[in-house]
N, C-alpha and C positions, 0 to 999 in steps of 0.2 A: 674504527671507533674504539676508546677505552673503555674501560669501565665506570670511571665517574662521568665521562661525556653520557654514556648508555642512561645510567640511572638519573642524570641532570633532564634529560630527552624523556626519560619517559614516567616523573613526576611531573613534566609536564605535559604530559597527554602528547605528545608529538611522536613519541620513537617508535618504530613500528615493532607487532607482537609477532613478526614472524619470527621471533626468537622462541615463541614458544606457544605449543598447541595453546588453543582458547578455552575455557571452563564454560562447564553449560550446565543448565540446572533450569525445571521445571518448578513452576509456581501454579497457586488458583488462585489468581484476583478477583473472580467474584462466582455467587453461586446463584442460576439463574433457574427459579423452577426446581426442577431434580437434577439438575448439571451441572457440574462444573466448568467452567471455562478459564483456560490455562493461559500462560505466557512462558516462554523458553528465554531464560537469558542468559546472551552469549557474553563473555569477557576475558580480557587476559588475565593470567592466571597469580593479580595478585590483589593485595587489599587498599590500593591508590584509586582515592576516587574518579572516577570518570567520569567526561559526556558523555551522552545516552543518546542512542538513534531508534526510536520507535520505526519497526516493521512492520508491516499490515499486507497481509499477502493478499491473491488475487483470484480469481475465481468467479467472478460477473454476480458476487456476491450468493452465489447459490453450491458453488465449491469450495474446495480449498482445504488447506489446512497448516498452520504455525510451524510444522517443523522445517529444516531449511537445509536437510539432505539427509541422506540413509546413513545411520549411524557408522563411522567411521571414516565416512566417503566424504567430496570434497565438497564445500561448501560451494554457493551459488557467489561467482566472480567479485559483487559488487557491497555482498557481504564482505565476502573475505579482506576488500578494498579498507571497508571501516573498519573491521577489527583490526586491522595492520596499522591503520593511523591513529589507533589508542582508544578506541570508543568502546563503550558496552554496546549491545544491541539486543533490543527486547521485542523479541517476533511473538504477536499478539494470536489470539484464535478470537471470532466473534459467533453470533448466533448465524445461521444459513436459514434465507430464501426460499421456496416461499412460508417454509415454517413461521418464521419470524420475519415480521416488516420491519422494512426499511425503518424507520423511529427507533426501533430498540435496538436495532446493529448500531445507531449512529448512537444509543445510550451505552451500549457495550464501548464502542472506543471510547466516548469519554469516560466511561467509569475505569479503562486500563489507563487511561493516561494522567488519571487523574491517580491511580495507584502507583504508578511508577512515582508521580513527583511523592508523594507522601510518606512511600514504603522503600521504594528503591534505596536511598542512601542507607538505611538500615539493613536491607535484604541484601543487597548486591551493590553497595559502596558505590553509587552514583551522582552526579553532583543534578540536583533538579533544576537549576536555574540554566544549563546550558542542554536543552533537549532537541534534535532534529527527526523531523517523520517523514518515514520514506516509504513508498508500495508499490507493486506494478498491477497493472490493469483495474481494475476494481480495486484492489490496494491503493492504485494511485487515486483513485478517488476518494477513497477515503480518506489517503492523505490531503486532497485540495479542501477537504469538508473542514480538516483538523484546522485548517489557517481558519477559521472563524467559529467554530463550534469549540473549539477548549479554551479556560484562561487557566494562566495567562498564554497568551501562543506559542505555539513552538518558536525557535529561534529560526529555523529553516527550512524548508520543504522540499524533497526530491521524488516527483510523482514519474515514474515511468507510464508512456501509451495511457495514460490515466484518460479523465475526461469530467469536466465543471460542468456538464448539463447530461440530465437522466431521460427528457422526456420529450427531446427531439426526435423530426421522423427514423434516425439512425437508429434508436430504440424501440418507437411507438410504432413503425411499421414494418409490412417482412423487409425484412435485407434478400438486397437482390443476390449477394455474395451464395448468403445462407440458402437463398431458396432455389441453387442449382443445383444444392445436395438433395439425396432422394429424402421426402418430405417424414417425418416422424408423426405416428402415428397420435392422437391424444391420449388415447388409453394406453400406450404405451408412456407417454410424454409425465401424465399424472400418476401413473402409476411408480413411478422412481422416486418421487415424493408424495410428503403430505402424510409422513409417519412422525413419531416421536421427534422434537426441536432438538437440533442437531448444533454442534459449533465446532465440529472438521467434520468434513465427509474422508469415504477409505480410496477414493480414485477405482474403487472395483462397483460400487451402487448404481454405476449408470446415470446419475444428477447429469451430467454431460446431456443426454438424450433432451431432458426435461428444456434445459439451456439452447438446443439446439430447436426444439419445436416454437419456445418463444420467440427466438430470433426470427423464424420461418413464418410466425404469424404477426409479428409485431405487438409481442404481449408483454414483454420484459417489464415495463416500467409498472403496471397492473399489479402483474404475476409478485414484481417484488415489493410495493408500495400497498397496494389494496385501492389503488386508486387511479381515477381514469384521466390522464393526461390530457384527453379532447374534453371531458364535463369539467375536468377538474383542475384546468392549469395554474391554477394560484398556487396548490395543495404543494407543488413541487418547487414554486422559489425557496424553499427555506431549504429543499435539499439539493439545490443546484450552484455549484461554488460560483461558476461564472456571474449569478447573478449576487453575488452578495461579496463582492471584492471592494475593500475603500483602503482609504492611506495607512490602515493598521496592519495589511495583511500580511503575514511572513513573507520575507526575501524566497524566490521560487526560483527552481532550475528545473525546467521539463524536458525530458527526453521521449522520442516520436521517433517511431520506422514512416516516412511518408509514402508506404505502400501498404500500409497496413488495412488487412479485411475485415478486421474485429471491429477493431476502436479506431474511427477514423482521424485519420492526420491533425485534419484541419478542427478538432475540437479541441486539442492543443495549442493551433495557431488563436484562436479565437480567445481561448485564456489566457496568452500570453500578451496579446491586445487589449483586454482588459485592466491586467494587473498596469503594464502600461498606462492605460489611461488613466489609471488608479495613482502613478507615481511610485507604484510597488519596486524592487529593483525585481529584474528576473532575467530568465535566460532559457530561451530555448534551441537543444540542442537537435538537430536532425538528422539521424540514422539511414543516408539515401540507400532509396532500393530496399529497404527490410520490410519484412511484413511486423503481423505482432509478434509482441518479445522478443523480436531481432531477427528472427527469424530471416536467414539468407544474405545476413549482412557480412560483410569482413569483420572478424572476429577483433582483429586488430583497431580496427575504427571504433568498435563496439566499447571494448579494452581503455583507451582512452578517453570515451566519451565520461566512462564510470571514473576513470582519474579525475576529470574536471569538476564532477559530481562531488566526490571526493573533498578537493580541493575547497568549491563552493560552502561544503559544512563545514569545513575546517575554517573559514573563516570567520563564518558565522556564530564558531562554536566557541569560537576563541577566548 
């Protein structure tokens, strides 16, 4: 490739930036309480505006946190897919579980997404009208949220093992998976939370435990909403994407290990039946044999399946 093919390629958003490491830079879009809560944006390193792929990481909404690898080290695969195809990518942090319910995490994403369209092309040269949201696990569900909770909607949606409904018995009761691990204690369980509202945890606090005794009891949806799924089923259509999919919804491509112990399969298939009968376009892709986050799959399958992903926003973004 020459040189003016190169710069033709990639004023228009097509050439890929493995020509050149990607620029990152930390923001606070909004100030919750006494805290800050940040977004990380990644881009290649010049001042051509770009689409932007909203990241929403994952963590059963009670973990987690924005950054998208140890400094210096290599970014996660399906990242490094978009920035190669020209994209910015703005990996969000929100409020954490059970500090804060469920309501104000889904006011945190809209209030970053609604920052990016407003502030992005200013702060980091993004074009707002061509925005894609992507997350795995609890990320992905907060990206199935984004297709009906922000205007105007994203252009695209790529939910990894995500899941459109919170407060089925997958949630609301013990998992059988979970409850052949030896059982967590509750004083241990409450005792890893329930300090100062947090929006990253450090992977050293133990939250993990907290997560793990919900699961074991069937308290997740409770624990992270403040409300009880059996008295209170209405309480949860508005936070369940499955049930609020019509002919507006973003073009969707779902990606599924269909062994997966976390987030099961089939609340994927069930979304993807939906958006379906919705007339939505979508796609879902099946990861055989993987658990969650791919866990034990051929890496190569895995590899391609993010190509196609890839591909999907690039069309979309076009």
């Amino acid at each position: 490739m020459n040189r003016r093919t190169f710069l033709r390629l990639l004023a228009a958003g097509t050439a890929s930036a493995a020509f050149a490491e990607p620029t990152s830079k930390t923001f606070v879009y909004k100030v919750a309480g006494n805290g800050d809560i940040k977004a990380d944006v990644l881009r290649p390193p010049d001042d051509l505006v770009r689409p932007v792929v909203v990241w929403i990481h994952g963590g059963a909404l009670i973990m987690g946190r924005r950054e998208l690898g140890p400094p210096g080290g290599r970014l996660p695969p399906l990242i490094d897919l978009y920035l190669k195809a020209g994209y910015a990518v703005v990996s969000i942090d929100y409020r954490l579980a059970p500090e804060t319910k469920l309501p104000a995490i889904i006011e945190d994403v809209q209030d970053a997404y609604r920052w990016v369209r407003q502030k992005g092309p200013d702060l980091f040269h993004i074009d707002p009208s061509r925005i894609a949201v992507s997350g795995g696990s609890a990320g992905g569900y907060l990206t199935l949220m984004t297709g009906f909770c922000v205007e105007p909607r994203p252009k695209a949606l790529v939910p990894l093992y995500g899941y459109g409904d919170i407060a089925g018995p997958w949630y609301s009761r013990p998992d059988p998976f979970y409850s052949r691990q030896p059982a967590v204690p509750k004083e241990e369980a409450y005792g890893a939370v329930g300090g100062p509202v947090l929006s990253q945890s450090s992977g050293n606090d133990h939250r993990q435990r907290f997560y793990l005794y919900c699961r074991q009891q069937g308290l997740w949806p409770r624990e992270v909403t403040g409300h009880d799924p059996d008295a209170e089923p209405r309480f949860f259509d508005r936070y369940s994407p499955v049930r609020n999919v019509t002919s507006k919804y973003p073009p969707t491509m779902l990606l599924h290990g269909d062994k997966d112990t976390d987030v099961p399969y089939e609340l994927s298939v069930s979304m993807a039946k939906e958006l379906s009968r919705a007339g939505v376009e979508n796609e879902l892709i099946t990861i055989a044999g993987s658990d969650h986050g791919f866990r034990g799959a051929d890496p190569q399958v895995v590899q391609q399946a993010y190509e196609r992903a890839v591909a999907f926003v690039k069309r979309h973004l076009a």
